[in-house]
N, C-alpha and C positions, 0 to 999 in steps of 0.2 A: 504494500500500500504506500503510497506518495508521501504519508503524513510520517511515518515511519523512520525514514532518512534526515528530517528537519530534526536538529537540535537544540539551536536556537531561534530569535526573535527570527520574523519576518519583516514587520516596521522597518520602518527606517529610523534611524538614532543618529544624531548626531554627533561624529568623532569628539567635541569638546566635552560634552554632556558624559558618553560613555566613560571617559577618562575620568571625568570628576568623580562618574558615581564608582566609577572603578575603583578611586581611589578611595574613599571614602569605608569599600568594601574591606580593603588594605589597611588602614588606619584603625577599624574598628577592630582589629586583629593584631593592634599591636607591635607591627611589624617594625623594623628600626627602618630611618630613612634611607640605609643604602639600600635594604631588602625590598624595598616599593619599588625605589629607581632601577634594581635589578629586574622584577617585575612587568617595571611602564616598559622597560626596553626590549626585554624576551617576547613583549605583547606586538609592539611595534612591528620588530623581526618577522612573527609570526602573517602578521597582518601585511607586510611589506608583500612577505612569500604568497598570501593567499592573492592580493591584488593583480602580482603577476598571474598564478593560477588564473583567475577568474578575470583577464585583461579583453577577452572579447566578448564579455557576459557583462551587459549594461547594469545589473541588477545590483552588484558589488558596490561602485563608488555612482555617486548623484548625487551631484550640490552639494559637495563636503559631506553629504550624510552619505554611512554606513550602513548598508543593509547584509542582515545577518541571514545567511540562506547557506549554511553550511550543511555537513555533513560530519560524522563522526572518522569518515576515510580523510576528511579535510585535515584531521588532527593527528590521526597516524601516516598519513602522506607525509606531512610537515615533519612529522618525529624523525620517521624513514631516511627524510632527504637529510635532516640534522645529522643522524647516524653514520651517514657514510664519510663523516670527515670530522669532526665534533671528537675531543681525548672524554675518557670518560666524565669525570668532575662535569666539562660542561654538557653534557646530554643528562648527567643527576639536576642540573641546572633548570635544562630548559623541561627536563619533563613536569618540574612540578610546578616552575611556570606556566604549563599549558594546563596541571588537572587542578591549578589556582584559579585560572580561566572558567576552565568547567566549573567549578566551585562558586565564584558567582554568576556563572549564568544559572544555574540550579536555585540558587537563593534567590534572586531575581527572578524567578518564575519565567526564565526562557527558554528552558527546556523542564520536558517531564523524568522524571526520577526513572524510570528505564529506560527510557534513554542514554542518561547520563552515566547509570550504570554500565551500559554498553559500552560507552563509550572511555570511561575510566578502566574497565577489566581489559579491554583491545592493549589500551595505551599502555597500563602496567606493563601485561605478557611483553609486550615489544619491547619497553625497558629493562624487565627482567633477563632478555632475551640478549639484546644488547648490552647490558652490565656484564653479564660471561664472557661475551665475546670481548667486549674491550676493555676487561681483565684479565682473559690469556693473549691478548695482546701486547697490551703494556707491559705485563710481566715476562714475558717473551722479548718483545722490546727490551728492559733492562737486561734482562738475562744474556742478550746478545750485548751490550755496551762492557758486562764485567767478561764475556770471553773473547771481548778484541782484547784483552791485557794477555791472553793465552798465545804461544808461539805458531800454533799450525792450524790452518785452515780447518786438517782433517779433525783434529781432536776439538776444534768448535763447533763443525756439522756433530759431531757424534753428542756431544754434550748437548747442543739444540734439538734432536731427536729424541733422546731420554726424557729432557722437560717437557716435549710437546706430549710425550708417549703415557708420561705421569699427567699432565693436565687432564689431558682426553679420557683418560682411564678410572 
């Protein structure tokens, strides 16, 4: 069903307006003012990436307002495309930027609660999913930095093997 894929408002909102109450949402929560500005700018990001997405869909940007005609795949797209180049710290970053997002559209009554469900369980898995990955990474990564101090090629492939063979395992 149509109605199904909507997560958020369909309205139009005006970017200034959203940002206030956004912020608002933010301040009510305590948050210090770097963790807002971390926040407005992960939100920015997000919205920069969706605008290109939706660059020849009229419905996104009019008149400085915002209209909210997303999808839940809009939010694990966004994660997705973060993922593939993003060290881990910032994809912990941007995801809970994005399920702070969700968090007030939910409280704001811009989506329904299974929805948002939907859409918070997708995005975890994917972070979960991605946290592994870009923990045997990095530590792969180092692992390879302490056996360039090692003299021979062969005995670093065979050491990078063992570690990969213990991760995996």
């Amino acid at each position: 069903m149509f109605f199904n894929i909507i997560i958020l408002m369909i309205k139009p909102c005006n970017q200034a307006i959203f940002r206030a109450e956004y912020s608002k949402f933010l301040n009510a929560e305590n948050f210090s003012t770097s963790s807002i500005n971390n926040y407005f700018s992960d939100l920015s990001l997000f919205l920069t990436w969706l605008a290109k997405l939706y660059l020849n869909r009229s419905h996104f940007y009019k008149n400085n307002n915002l209209y909210f005609f997303l999808k839940k795949q809009d939010f694990i797209g966004y994660f997705t495309y973060l993922s593939k180049s993003r060290p881990f710290l910032s994809l912990k970053r941007n995801f809970y930027s994005l399920k702070k997002v969700l968090d007030y559209c939910l409280k704001r009554n811009h989506m329904e609660r299974e929805l948002y469900d939907g859409a918070l369980t997708e995005l975890t898995l994917l972070f979960q999913s991605c946290k592994s990955q870009k923990y045997k990474d990095e530590l792969l990564a180092d692992f390879s930095l302490f056996l360039n101090t090692m003299t021979t090629e062969k005995l670093k492939q065979s050491h990078l093997a063992d570690i990969n063979e213990f991760i995996d395992g």
